[in-house]
N, C-alpha and C positions, 0 to 999 in steps of 0.2 A: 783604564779605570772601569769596573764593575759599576750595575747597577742595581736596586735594590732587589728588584726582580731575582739576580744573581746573586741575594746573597746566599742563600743557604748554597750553592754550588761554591759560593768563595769559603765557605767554612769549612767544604767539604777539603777542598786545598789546603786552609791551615789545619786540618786534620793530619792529611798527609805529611806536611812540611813537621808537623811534632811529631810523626814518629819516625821520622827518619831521623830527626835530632836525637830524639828519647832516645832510641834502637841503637844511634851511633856512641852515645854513652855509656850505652850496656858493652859494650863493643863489638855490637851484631851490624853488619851494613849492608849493603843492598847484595853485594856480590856475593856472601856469607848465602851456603845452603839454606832454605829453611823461608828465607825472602820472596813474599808473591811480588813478584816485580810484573807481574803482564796484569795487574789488576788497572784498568782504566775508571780513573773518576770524570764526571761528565756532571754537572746538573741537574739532579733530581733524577737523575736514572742510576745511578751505581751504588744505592744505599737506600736505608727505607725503616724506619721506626716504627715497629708496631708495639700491639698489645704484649706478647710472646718475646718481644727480645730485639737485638739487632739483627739486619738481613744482610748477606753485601751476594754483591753480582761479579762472579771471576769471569775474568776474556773468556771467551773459547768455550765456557761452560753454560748449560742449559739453564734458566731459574736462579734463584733466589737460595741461599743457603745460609742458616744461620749462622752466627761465628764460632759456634760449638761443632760446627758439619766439616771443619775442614782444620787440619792440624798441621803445626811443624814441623819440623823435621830435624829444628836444631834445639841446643839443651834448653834454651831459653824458649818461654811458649810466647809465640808471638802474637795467639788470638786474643790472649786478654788484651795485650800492652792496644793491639787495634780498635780492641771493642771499645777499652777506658778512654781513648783518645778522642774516637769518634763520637760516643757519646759525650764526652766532656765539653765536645767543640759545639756539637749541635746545642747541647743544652745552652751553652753560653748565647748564640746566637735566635734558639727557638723565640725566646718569647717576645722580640724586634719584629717578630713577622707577624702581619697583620694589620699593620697600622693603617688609619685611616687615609684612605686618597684625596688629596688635596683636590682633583674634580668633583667627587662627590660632594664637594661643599657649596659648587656652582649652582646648583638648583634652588636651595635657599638662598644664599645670597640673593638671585636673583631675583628672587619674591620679595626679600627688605629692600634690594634696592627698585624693586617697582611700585612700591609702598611707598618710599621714600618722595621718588619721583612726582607722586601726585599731591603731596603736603608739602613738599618743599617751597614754600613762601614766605616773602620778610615784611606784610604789612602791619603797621604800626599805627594806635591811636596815638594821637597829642590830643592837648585840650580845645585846639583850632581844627581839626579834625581826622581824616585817617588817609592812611596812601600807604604804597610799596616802597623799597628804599629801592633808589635808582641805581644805588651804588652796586647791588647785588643783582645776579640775573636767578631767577627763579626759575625752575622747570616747569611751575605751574600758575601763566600767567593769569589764566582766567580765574581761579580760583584765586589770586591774588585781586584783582579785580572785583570778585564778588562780596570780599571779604569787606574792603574797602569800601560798597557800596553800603553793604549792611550794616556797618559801622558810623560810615560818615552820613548818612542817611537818618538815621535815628539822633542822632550828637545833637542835632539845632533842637530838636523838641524839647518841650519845654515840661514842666511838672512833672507827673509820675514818670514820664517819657525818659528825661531826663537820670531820674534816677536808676531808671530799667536800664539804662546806657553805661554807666558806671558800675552797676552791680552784674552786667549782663553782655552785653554787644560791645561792651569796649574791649574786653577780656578774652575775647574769642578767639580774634587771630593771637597773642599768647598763647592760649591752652595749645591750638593748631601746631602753635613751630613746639611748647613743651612735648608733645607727644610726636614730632619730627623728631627731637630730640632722643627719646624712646628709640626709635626705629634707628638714631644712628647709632646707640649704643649698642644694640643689638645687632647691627652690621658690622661693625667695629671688630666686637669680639668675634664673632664669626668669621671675619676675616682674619684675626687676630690666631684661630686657632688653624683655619686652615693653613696661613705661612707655618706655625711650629710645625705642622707635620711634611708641610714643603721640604721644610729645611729639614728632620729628622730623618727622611727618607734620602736627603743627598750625603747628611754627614756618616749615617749608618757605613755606606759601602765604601767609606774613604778609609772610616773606620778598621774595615774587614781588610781591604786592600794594603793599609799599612802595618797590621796584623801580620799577616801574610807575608811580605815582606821580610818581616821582621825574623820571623819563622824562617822563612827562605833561607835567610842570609846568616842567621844565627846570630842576630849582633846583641849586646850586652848596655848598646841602649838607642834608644829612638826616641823621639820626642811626639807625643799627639798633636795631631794637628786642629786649628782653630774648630771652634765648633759653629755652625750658622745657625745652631736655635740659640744663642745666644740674643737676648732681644729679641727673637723673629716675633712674639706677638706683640708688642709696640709698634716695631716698622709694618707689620701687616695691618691693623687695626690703624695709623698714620694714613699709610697709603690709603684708606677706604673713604675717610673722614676728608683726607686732604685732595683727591684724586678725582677728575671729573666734573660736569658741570654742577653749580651753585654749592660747590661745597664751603664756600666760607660764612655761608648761613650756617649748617651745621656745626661747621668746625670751631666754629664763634662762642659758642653757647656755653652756657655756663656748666651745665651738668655733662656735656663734653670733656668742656676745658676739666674738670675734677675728674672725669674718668680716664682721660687719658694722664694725669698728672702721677696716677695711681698706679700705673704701670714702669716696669724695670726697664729703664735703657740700656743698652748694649755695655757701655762701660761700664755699667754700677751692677750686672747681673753676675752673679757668681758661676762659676762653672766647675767640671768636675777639677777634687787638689790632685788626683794623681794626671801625671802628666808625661810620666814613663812606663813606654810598653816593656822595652828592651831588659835584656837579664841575660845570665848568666847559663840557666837551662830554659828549656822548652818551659817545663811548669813554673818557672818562674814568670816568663810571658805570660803563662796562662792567667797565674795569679796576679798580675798589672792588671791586665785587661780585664776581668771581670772584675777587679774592684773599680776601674774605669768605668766600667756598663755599670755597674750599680749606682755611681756616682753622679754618671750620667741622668738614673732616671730622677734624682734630686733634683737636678738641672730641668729637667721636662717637667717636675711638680711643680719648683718654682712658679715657670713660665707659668703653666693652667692656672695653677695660684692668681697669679693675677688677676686674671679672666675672671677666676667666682668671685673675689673682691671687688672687679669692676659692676660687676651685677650683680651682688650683695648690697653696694652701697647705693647703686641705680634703684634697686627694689626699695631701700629703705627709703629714696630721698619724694619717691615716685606715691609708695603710700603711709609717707608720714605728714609734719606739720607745710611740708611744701607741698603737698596732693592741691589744691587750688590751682596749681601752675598746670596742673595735668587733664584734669579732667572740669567741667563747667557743667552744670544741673542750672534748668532755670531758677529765676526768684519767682517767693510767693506775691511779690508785690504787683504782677500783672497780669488781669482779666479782663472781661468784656465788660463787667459791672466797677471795674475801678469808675471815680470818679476823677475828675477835673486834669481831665487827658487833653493836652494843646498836639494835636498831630494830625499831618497829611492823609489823611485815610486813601489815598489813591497810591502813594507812595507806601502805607502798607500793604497793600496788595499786594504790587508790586513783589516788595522783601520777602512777606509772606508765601507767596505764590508761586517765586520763580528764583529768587537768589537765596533764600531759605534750602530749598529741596535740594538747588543745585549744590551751595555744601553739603548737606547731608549725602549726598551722591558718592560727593568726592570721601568723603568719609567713611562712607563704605567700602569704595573700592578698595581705599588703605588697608583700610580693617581686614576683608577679605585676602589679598595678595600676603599680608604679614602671619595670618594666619596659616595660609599655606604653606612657610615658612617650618611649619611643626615637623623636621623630620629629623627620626633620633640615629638614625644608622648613619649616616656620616664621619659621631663622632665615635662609636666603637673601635674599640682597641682590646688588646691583653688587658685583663683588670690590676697587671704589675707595671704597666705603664701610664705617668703621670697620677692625675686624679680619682685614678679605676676605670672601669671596663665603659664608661661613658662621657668622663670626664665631667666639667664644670655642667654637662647640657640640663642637668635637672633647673639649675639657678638660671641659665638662659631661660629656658621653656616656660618658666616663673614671671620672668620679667617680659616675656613674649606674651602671656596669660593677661598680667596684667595694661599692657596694650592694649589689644583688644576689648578689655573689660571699659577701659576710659574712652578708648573712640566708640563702643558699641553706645553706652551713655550719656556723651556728649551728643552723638547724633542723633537719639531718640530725643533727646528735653529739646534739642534744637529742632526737630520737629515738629515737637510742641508746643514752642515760643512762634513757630509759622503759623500753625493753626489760629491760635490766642491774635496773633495779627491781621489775619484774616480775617477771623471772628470779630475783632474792635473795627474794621472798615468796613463791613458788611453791611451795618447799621446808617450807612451814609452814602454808600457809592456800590457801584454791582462789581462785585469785588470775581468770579467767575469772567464777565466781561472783558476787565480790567486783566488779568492774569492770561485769558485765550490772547488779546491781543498783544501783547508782550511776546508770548512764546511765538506767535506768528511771524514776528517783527526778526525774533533770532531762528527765521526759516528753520520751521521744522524741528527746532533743536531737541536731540535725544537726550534727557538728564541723565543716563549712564555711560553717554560718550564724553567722557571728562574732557580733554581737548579741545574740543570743537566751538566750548563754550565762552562767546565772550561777552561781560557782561555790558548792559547799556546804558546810557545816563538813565537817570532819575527822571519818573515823568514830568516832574515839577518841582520846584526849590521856594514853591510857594505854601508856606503853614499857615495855620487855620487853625483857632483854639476849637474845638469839641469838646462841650460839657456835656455827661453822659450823667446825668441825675435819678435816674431810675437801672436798679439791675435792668438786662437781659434776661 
């Protein structure tokens, strides 16, 4: 069996194998005067498409000679029937080459999936208050941790507190796994395209090779064989979602669950109707198979189809009336000048100080790793295969844009809900103090080495009404 690599040298073969059919019709054969029989085909060496015309390479001879440089000998002229044959064959076969390599797709991925890796967490408010679900292993427990503190920390306060909790800190971890959410989509599909082109680069040479065959043999019918991009962006964009640690956080989720529902399974994907190569002449072959390759690339549109749907409807669900799930801006309802604030101001410090910054960290690193993610040359192809010469990546790169744009956001206002926390403790307790010895306590702790961080109780589970009567 060939491989893609080989295809253009396996074309070169059904070149040959039609005209020795064609040639044996005319009733010219190999042994007939007039036959280059010591011409060897080989692989990208015995032939050569230029600007100027066809070239071909004879045994024994010096260069390159066009198919006009060298003539018959018998009544029938054999250079055309050569030239129409080989040109017919390459053409059928040229525009297949090129396709994208399914490694090249490894460097992104591995940017969504390091992105992934640092937001992957299942903490959850109740009304009794916040924790990780045990039932799920997260990849990021410390940020699951911190989440939790920041959360269940604020929940007992009372008045504006209170309300800042419900409109604000309870919501958080939400947004967090909504834009995990984001990034598995975007994995998904990405992995989703690199299996089509897995599988289009093994069905291609089973393709030529049954061709070939067929040609060989001369028979008057063959059946094609199954095709593997059949589904392959389901089963790939499956495996990515399903495959690995904490993936039933992801794979859980609602705008998952809908993007993946959105996608053609194997049984219900159509494929190409024609399904015989085989005929009677050589151009008969020819004529199966290229309307197979044509039908094929319906098959391959299909498939991509999907893909922009998936990320058509991720775009819309991301910035329309459900954007709240994705992105969290603070409320107006909290300053230093609020009044009739019941809260720990040593435990703002704290949030503010140290498990504030430390999400926002984690947030960045997501944001940054997903961004880097932006690379368009993977998905280039022929602009006659699938979606066009880029495929769906415009509507990924969209939905990768908007990413970034909610975690840049979320982590700035949530910077600024730190501050504002700082700033209300400040006025009661040396909130600097408070915050050096914390970070001491977690030795040294680097806020940009996500890992290392694990968060620590609460310095106290004891409140304290503060009434703040006068602005700041």
């Amino acid at each position: 069996m060939s491989t893609y690599d080989e295809l253009t040298g396996t074309a070169a073969r059904i070149a040959d194998a039609a005209i020795e059919w064609d040639m044996a019709d005319r009733g010219w054969h190999k042994s007939d005067e007039g036959w280059i029989s010591d011409m060897s085909v080989a692989p990208v060496s015995t032939y050569v498409l230029s600007h100027d015309g066809l070239r071909v390479q004879i045994v024994g001879e010096d260069g390159w000679l066009k198919s006009d440089e060298f003539a018959g000998t018998a009544e029938t002229d054999f250079r055309a029937v050569w030239a129409d044959w080989y040109e017919r064959i390459f053409d059928l076969f040229l525009e297949w080459k090129g396709l994208p390599h399914p490694l090249d797709f490894e460097a992104p991925l591995g940017k969504i999936r390091n992105a992934i890796s640092v937001i992957n967490v299942s903490t959850h408010v109740s009304t009794t208050g916040a924790s990780a679900d045990p039932s799920l292993e997260t990849s990021n427990d410390d940020l699951d941790g911190a989440l939790t503190s920041f959360c269940g920390e604020i929940l007992p306060m009372q008045g504006v507190m209170d309300s800042f909790s419900l409109a604000y800190s309870n919501k958080l971890p939400g947004v967090v796994r909504g834009q995990l959410a984001i990034l598995g989509i975007l994995g998904m599909n990405l992995a989703g395209e690199q299996n089509l082109f897995r599988a289009l680069r093994q069905d291609l040479p089973v393709i030529a090779d049954d061709v070939l065959e067929v040609m060989r043999e001369r028979k008057s019918s063959s059946s094609a064989a199954d095709l593997k991009i059949i589904g392959a962006v389901l089963a790939g964009a499956s495996l990515f979602i399903t495959g690995g640690t904490s993936s039933l956080i992801i794979a859980n989720g609602r705008t998952i669950v809908a993007a993946l529902s959105g996608m053609t399974p194997a049984d219900e994907a159509p494929s190409p109707a024609q399904k015989q190569y085989g005929a009677d002449t050589a151009m008969g072959v020819y004529e199966n198979v290229r309307t197979y390759l044509d039908e094929l690339k319906t098959t391959v549109r299909g498939e991509e189809s999907s893909v922009r749907t998936s990320l058509t409807s991720a775009l819309s669900e991301v910035t329309g009336q459900n954007a709240d799930a994705f992105l969290l801006r603070k409320p107006g309802l909290l300053d230093a000048s609020t009044q009739g604030l019941e809260v720990n101001a040593e435990t703002l410090s704290f949030l503010g100080g140290v498990i504030a910054p430390f999400i926002c960290d984690n947030l960045a690193v997501a944001r940054a790793e997903a961004a880097g993610a932006e690379i368009q040359a993977p998905w280039e192809r022929p602009d006659t295969i699938g979606l066009g010469a880029h495929g769906p990546y415009r509507q990924w790169k969209a939905l990768l844009d908007e990413f970034v744009e909610v975690s840049t956001v979320t982590r700035t206002e949530l910077a600024d809900v730190g501050d504002v926390l700082i700033e209300i403790a400040q006025e009661y307790v040396d909130t600097e103090s408070i915050i050096q010895q914390r970070l001491r306590e977690l030795e040294g702790l680097d806020a940009l080495d996500v890992p290392d961080f694990t968060p620590p109780p609460p310095p106290s589970t004891a409140y304290a009404r503060v009434t703040v009567d006068q602005p700041v």
